[in-house]
C-alpha positions in Angstrom: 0.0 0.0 0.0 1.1 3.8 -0.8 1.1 6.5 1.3 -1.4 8.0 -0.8 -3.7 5.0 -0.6 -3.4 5.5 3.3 -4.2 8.2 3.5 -7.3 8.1 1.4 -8.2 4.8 3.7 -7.8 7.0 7.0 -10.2 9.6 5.2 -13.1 7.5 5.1 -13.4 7.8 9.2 -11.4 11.2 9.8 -10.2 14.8 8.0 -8.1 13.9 5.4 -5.8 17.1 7.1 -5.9 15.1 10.4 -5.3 11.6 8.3 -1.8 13.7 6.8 -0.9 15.2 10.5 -1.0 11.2 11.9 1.5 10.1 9.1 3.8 13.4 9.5 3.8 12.5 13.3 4.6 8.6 12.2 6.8 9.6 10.1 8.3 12.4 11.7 7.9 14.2 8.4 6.9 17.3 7.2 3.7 18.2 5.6 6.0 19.2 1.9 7.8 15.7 2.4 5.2 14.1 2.6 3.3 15.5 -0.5 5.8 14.4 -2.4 6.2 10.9 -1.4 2.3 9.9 -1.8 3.5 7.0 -4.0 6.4 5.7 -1.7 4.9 2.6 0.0 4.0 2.5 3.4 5.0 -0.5 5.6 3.0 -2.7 7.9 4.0 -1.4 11.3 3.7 2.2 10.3 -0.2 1.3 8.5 -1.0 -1.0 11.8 -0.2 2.6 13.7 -2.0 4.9 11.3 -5.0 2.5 11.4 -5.1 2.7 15.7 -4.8 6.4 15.7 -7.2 7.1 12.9 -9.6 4.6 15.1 -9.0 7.2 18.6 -9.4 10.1 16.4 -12.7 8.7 15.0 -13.7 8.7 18.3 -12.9 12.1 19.5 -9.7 11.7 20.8 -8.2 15.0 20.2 -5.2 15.5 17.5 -2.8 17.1 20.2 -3.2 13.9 21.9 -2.8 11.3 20.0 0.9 13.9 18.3 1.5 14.7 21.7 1.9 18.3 20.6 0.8 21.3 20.1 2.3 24.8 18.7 1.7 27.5 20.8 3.6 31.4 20.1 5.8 29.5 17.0 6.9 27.0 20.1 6.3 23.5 20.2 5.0 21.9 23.4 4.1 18.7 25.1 0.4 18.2 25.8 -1.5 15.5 27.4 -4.8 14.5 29.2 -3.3 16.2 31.9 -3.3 19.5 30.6 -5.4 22.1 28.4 -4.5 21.8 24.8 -3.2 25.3 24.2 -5.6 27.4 21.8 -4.9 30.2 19.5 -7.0 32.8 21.3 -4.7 32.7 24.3 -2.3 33.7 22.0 -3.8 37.2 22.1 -3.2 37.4 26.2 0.6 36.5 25.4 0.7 39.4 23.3 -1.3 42.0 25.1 0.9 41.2 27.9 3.8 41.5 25.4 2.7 44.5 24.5 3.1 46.2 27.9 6.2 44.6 28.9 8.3 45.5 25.9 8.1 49.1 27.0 9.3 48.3 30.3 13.2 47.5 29.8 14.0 46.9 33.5 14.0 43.1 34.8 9.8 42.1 35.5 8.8 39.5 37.4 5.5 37.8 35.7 3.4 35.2 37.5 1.3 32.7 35.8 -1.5 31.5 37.1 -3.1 28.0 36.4 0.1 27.3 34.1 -1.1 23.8 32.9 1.0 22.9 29.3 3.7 26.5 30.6 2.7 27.6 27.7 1.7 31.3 28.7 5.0 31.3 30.9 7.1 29.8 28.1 6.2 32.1 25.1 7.0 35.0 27.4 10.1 34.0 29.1 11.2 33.2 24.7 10.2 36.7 24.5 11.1 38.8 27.2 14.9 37.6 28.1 14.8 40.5 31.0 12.2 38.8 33.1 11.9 36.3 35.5 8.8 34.1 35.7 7.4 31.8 38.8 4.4 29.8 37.0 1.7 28.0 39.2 -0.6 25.3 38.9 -2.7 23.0 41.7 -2.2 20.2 39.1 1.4 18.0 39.9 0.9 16.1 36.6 0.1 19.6 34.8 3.5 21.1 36.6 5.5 18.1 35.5 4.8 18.5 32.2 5.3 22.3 31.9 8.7 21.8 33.3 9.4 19.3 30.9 8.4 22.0 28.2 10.9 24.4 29.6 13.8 22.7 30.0 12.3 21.5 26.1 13.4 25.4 25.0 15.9 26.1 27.6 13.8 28.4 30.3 13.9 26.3 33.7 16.4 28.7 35.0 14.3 31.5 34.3 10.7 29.8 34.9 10.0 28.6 38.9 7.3 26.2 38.9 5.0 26.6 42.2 2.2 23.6 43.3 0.0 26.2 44.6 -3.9 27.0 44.6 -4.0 30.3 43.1 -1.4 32.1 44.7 -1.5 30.6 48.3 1.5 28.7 47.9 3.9 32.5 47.8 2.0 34.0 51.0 5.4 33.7 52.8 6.9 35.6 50.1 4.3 37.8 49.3 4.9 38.3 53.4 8.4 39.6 52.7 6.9 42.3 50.8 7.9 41.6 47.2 5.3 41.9 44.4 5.0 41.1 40.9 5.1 43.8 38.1 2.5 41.1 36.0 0.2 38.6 36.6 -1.0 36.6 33.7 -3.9 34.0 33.7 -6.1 31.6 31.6 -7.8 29.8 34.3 -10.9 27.9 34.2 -14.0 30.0 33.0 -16.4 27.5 31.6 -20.2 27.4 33.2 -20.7 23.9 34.5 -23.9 24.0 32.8 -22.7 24.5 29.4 -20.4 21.0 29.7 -23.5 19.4 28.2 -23.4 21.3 25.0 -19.6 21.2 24.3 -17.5 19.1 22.0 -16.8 15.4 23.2 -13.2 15.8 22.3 -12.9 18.7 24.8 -15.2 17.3 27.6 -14.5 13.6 27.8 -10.6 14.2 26.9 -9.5 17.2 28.2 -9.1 17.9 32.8 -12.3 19.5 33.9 -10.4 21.6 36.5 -8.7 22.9 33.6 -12.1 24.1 32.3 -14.8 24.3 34.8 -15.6 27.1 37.5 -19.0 27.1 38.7 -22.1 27.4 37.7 -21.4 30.8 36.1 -17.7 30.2 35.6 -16.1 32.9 37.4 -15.4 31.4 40.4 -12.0 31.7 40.0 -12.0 35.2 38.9 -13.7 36.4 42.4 -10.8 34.9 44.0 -7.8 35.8 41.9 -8.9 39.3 41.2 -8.7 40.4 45.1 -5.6 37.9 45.5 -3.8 39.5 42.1 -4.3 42.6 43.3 -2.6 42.2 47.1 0.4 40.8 45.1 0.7 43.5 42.5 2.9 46.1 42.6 1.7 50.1 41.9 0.8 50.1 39.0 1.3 46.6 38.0 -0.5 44.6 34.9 -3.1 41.8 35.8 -4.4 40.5 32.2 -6.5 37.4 31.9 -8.4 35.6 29.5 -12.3 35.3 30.1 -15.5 33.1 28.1 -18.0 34.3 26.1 -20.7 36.8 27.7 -18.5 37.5 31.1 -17.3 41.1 30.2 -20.3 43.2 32.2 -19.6 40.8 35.2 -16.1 40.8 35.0 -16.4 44.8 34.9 -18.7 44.5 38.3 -16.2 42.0 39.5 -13.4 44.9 39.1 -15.3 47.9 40.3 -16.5 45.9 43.2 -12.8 45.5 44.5 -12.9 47.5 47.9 -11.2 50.7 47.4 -7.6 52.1 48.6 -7.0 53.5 51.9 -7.2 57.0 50.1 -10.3 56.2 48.7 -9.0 55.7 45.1 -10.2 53.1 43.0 -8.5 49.8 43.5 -7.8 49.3 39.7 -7.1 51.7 37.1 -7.1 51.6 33.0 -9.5 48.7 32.7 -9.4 47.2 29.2 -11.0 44.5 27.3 -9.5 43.3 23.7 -12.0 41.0 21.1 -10.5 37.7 20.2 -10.5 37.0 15.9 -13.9 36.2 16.1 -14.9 40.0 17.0 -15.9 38.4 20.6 -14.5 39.8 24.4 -11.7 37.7 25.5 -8.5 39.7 27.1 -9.3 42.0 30.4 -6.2 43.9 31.3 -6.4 46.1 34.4 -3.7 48.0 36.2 -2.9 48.0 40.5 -4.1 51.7 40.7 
């Protein structure tokens, strides 16, 4: 059998795109290479292979799983049932926070919260070679593997990877009176109610904690706002990616943060940014 007669096998049960991304990964060959060989045969072992992971992917098993990888900001990275396949709209948090950094030349220390894959602390500590990042996660499994991604590209000098709920974990250095200049997080945000409507790929393959936060999915938003802003620093960047339909409460959730001792607003320069779709996805917000 040819590659080409494979590949039109595999289509029959999956996306003939997914069918070629199975034989790249097989073959550990390029998309190009492999147009060009569609008539070189394919043997036994490599068809028995194809055949099992066309079967999972048939059945809903996401792509990034059954590769073991997912791009994320031009990086590649390690992804498993452990952690939330990296998607490109959280791309657009890694470069609002970009954004504001790159006019800031002096040495930043970022926090990532709910770091699952690294990727949010990866793509900026590739970016920003002046700062420092401490990435957390309550996940061990989730940790493990976004250490593994760092070492992957060289950061695990410049990443330090917390097991901490929220930000509980750095209260005893939080204590000493340091604070972060950013704090960056994509955590949880789905509605518990909506699980019943999404995509069996994402909700029987990928870790609920990763995706779920009450009923209205800002549970961890009411904590990590008040918490993000205790660790900030004057003036200091918290930007986090939100769901569909959570801007107005998100805004309520901001203004409702009690206010300095002065009387001033607790945050200042509050900013939402539309994801590619034209929908509202970023909420950066400064420490006033």
């Amino acid at each position: 059998m040819t590659l080409r007669e494979a590949l039109l096998e595999a289509a029959n049960s999956i996306a003939r795109r997914d069918a070629e991304t199975l034989v790249q990964h097989l073959l550990t060959r390029d998309r190009a290479w492999l147009l060009a060989h569609l008539d070189d045969p394919i043997d036994d072992a490599t068809h028995a292979q194809l055949r099992e992971l066309t079967t999972r992917r048939a059945a809903h098993e996401p792509l990034q799983h059954l590769t073991g990888t997912q791009e994320f900001f031009g990086l590649p990275l390690r992804v498993t049932p452990d952690v939330l396949i990296p998607r490109p709209e959280t791309e657009l948090l890694v470069e609002a926070v970009l954004d504001w950094a790159t006019s800031r030349p002096t040495a930043l220390h970022i926090l990532d919260v709910g770091t699952g894959s690294g990727a949010i602390a990866i793509a900026l500590a590739h970016r920003l070679p002046h700062a420092v990042l401490t990435a957390v996660d309550l996940s061990q499994p989730a940790l493990s593997i976004a250490r593994e991604n760092a070492a992957t590209h060289g950061l695990n000098d410049r990443i330090g990877f917390v097991h901490s709920d929220l930000l509980d974990a750095l209260a005893p250095q939080l204590a000493t009176g340091f604070r972060f200049d950013i704090i960056v997080s994509n955590p949880p945000y789905v509605p518990l109610t909506d699980a019943s409507t999404m995509q069996a790929e994402v909700v029987d393959h990928e870790p609920h904690t990763a995706l779920f936060a009450g009923d209205d999915g800002l549970d961890l938003y009411r904590r990590l706002i008040p918490a993000a802003h205790a660790a900030l620093r004057p003036e200091g960047l918290l930007a986090m990616e939100f769901g569909f339909g959570q801007r107005e409460a998100l805004r309520e959730l901001f203004a409702s943060q009690p206010p300095n001792n002065d009387g001033s607003p607790a945050w200042l320069n509050l900013r939402f940014l539309d994801d590619y779709a034209g929908i509202p996805r970023i909420v950066l917000a400064q420490r006033a």
